[in-house]
C-alpha positions in Angstrom: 146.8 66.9 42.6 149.3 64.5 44.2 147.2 61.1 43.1 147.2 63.0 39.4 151.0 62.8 39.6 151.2 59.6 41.1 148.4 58.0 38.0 150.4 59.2 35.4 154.1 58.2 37.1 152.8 54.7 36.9 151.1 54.6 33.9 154.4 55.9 32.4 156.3 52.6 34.7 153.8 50.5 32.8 154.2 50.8 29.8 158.1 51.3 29.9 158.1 47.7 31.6 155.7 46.6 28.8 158.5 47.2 26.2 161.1 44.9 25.4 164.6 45.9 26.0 165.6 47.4 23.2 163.3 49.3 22.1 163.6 53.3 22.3 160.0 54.0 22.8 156.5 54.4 21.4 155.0 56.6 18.7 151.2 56.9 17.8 150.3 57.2 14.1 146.8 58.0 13.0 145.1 56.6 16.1 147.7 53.7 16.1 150.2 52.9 18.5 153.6 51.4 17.5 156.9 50.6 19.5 159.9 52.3 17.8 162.6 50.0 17.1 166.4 50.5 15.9 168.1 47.9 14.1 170.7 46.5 15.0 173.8 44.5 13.0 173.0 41.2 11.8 168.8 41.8 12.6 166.2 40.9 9.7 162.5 41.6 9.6 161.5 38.2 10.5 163.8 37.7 13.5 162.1 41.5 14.9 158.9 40.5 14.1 159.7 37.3 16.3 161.3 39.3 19.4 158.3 41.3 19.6 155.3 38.7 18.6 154.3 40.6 15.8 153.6 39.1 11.8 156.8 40.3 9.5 153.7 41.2 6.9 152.9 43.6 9.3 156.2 45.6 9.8 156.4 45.6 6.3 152.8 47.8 6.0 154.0 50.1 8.3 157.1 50.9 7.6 157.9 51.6 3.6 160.5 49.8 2.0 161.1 47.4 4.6 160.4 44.6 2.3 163.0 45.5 0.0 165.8 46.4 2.3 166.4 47.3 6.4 169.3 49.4 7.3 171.9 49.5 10.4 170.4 52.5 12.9 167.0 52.6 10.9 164.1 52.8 13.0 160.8 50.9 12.8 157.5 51.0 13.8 156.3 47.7 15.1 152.7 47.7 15.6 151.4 46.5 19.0 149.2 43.3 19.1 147.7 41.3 22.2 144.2 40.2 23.6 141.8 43.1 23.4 138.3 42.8 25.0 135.4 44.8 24.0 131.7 45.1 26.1 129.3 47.4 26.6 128.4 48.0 30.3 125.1 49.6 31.2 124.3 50.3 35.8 122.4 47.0 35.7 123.2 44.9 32.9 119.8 44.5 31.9 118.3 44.1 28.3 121.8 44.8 26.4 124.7 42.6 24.7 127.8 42.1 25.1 130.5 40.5 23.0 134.6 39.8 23.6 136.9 39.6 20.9 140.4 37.7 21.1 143.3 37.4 19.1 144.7 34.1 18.3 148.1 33.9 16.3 149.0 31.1 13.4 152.3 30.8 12.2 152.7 29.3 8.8 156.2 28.2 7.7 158.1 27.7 4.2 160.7 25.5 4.6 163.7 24.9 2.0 165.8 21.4 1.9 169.4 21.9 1.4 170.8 21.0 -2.7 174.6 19.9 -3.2 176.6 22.9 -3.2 174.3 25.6 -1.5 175.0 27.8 1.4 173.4 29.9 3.7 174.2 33.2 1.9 173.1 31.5 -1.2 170.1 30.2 0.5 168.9 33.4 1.7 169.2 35.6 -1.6 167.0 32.8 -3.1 164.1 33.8 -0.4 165.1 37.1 -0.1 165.5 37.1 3.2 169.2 37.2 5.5 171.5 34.7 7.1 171.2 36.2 10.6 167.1 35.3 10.4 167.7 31.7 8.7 170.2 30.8 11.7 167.4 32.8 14.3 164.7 30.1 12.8 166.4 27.1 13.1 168.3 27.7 16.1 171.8 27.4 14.2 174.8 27.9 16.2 177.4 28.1 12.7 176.9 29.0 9.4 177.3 24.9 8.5 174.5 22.8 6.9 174.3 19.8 5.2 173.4 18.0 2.5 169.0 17.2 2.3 168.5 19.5 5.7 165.6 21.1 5.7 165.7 24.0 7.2 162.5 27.2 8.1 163.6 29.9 5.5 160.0 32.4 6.4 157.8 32.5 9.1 154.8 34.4 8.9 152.7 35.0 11.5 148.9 36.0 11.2 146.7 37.0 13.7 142.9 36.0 13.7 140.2 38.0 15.5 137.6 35.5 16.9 134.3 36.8 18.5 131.6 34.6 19.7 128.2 35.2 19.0 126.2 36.0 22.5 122.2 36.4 22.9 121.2 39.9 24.1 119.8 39.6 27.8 116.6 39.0 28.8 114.2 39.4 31.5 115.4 36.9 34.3 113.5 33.6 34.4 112.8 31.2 37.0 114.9 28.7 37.0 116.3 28.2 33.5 117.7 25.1 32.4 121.5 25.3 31.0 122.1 24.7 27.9 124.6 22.1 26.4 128.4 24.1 25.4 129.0 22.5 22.1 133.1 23.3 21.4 134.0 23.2 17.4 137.8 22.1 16.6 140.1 24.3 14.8 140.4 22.8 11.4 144.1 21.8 10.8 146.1 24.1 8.6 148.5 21.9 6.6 152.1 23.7 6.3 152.7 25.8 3.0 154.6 23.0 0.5 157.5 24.8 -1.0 158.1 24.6 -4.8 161.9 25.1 -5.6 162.7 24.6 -9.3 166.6 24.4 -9.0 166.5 21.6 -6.4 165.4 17.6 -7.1 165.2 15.7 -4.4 165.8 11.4 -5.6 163.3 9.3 -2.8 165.4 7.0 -0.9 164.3 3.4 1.1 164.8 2.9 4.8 167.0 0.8 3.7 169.4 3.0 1.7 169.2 5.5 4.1 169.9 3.8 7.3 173.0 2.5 5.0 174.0 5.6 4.6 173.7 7.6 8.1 177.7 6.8 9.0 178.7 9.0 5.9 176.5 11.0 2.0 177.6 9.8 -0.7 177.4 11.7 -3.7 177.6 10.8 -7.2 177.1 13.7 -9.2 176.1 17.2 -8.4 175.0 20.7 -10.5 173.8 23.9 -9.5 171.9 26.6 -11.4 172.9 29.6 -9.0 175.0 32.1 -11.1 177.1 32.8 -8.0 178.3 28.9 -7.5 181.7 28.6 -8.4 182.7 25.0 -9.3 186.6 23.9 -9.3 188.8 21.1 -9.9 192.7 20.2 -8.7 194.6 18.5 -6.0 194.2 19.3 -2.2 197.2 19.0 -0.2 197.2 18.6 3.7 198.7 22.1 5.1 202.1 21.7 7.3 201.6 22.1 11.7 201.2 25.8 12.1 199.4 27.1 8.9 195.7 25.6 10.5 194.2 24.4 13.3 194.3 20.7 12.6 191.8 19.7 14.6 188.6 22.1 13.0 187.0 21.6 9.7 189.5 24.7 8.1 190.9 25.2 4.9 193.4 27.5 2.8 192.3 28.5 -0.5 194.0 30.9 -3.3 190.8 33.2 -3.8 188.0 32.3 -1.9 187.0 35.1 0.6 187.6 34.3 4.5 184.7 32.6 6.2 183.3 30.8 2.9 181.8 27.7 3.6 183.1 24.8 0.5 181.7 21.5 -0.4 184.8 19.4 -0.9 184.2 16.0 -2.9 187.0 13.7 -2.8 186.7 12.1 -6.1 188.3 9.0 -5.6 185.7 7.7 -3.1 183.1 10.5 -3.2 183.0 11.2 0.6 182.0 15.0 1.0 182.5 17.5 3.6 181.7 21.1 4.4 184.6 23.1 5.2 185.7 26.6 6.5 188.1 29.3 4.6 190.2 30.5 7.3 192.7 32.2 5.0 194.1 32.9 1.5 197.4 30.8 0.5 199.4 30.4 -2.9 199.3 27.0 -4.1 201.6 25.0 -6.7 200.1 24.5 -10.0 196.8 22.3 -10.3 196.8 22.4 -6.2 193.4 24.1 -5.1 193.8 24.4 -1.5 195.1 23.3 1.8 193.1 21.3 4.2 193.5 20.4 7.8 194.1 16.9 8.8 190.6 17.0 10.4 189.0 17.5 6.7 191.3 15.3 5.0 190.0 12.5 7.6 186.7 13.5 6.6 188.0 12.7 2.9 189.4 9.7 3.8 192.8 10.4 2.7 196.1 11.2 3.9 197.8 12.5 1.2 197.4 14.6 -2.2 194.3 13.5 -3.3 192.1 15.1 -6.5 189.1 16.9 -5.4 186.2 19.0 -6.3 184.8 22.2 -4.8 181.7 24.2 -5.0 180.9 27.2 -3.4 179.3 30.5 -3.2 181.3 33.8 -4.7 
């Protein structure tokens, strides 16, 4: 009775070790066993699927609705993958088959280069997906990209049962010669090639890009998002005290807090990506206030005529 008690203490250790962190346990479901899982702020589908090595296509079958929309609090079932090995065993061995099956995972990527005048949020309506899990796939530290980046906007991951073909046994014989191990590659699987219809992309040299690592220039620039608002007017540099001089910040009548704005100084065309740190009323035909850091960027140092583009 005492080793019963023991067995199952530590088969229950096991399999609460097995679990990651944060998840609140385990739940069987026709024959199935899934680890629960409650979602935290900021967390996405693909960025779970990730922490717990499991496909986002299949969170999505198990739990309804997922595909559409997660909630704060809402708790899935992530189903449970890993190596499994199947055999069948006999007392000797003798005159039966065996076969093991493994799981081998392949992760297949769509990847999204960056159009003048997009932003994250923008970026991740347009894949249906959320910023949290675009910055999880590329390793982003801030919500700021640039220009022609190219950045991993889906990552599925698919698993692959593989099991070798193996000759039933037969009746030992003396001395039997081995026979060669002949290894097939994987074939290469090319990455997915992304169509996006609102983004051209104009082929460059080595030449015109090498001339053009020190700063973008940018000529002209359009964007078929609905929720891109385009403006034109002066920018002024904001007075010590109203902005931290020394970050990419800006003051702007409207835009909400913690919008990230593609300034174009259109004397020169230099372009830079810049912060909204707060809300300010400006003279008329004067759009916003800039740090001295952004207007360096700009390559002024005085009231200059700009434009902006940005997500609403």
């Amino acid at each position: 009775m005492k080793n019963l008690i023991l067995l199952c203490f530590l088969a229950t250790s096991l399999t609460t070790f097995a679990m990651p962190q944060d998840s609140i346990g385990v739940k069987v479901v026709d024959g199935k066993t899934y680890i629960m899982h409650k979602v935290s702020k900021g967390e996405g589908v693909y960025g779970i699927g990730k922490k717990y090595g499991v496909p986002a296509a299949d969170i999505f079958a198990a739990n309804d609705g997922s595909k559409t929309s997660i909630k704060i609090d809402q708790i899935l079932l992530i189903p449970k993958t890993g190596l499994t090995a199947t055999g069948s065993g006999s007392g000797s061995g003798k005159g039966s088959g065996s076969t093991a099956s493994t799981t081998v995972a392949k992760s297949e990527k769509t990847y999204h280069t960056v159009a003048a005048g997009q932003t994250l949020s923008a970026i991740a309506r347009k894949y249906n997906t959320t910023v949290a899990d675009i910055k999880n796939l590329n390793n982003l530290k801030s919500d700021n990209i640039t220009l022609g980046q190219k950045l991993i906007v889906a990552e599925a991951n698919s698993v692959i049962a593989q099991t070798p073909a193996t000759k039933p046994a037969d009746t030992p014989k003396p001395e039997p010669k081995p026979e060669p191990v002949v290894s097939t590659p994987e074939p290469v699987v090319a990455p997915p090639t992304v169509s996006n219809n609102n983004v051209v992309v104009s082929s460059k040299t080595e030449s015109s890009e090498s001339s053009e690592k020190s700063s973008q220039v940018i000529n002209t620039y359009s964007t078929d998002d609905g929720d891109e608002v385009s403006e034109s007017g002066s920018a002024i540099i904001s007075s010590e005290g109203e902005l931290n001089q020394e970050r990419s910040f800006i003051m702007h009548p409207s835009a909400k807090v913690g919008t990230i704005v593609m300034i174009t100084n259109t004397s020169n065309n230099n372009t830079v990506f810049a912060r909204v740190v707060a809300n300010c009323k400006c003279d008329t035909g004067t759009i916003l206030k800039m740090s001295k850091t952004v207007a360096s960027k700009l390559g002024v140092n005085d009231t200059t005529q700009v434009k902006l583009s940005y997500a609403k």
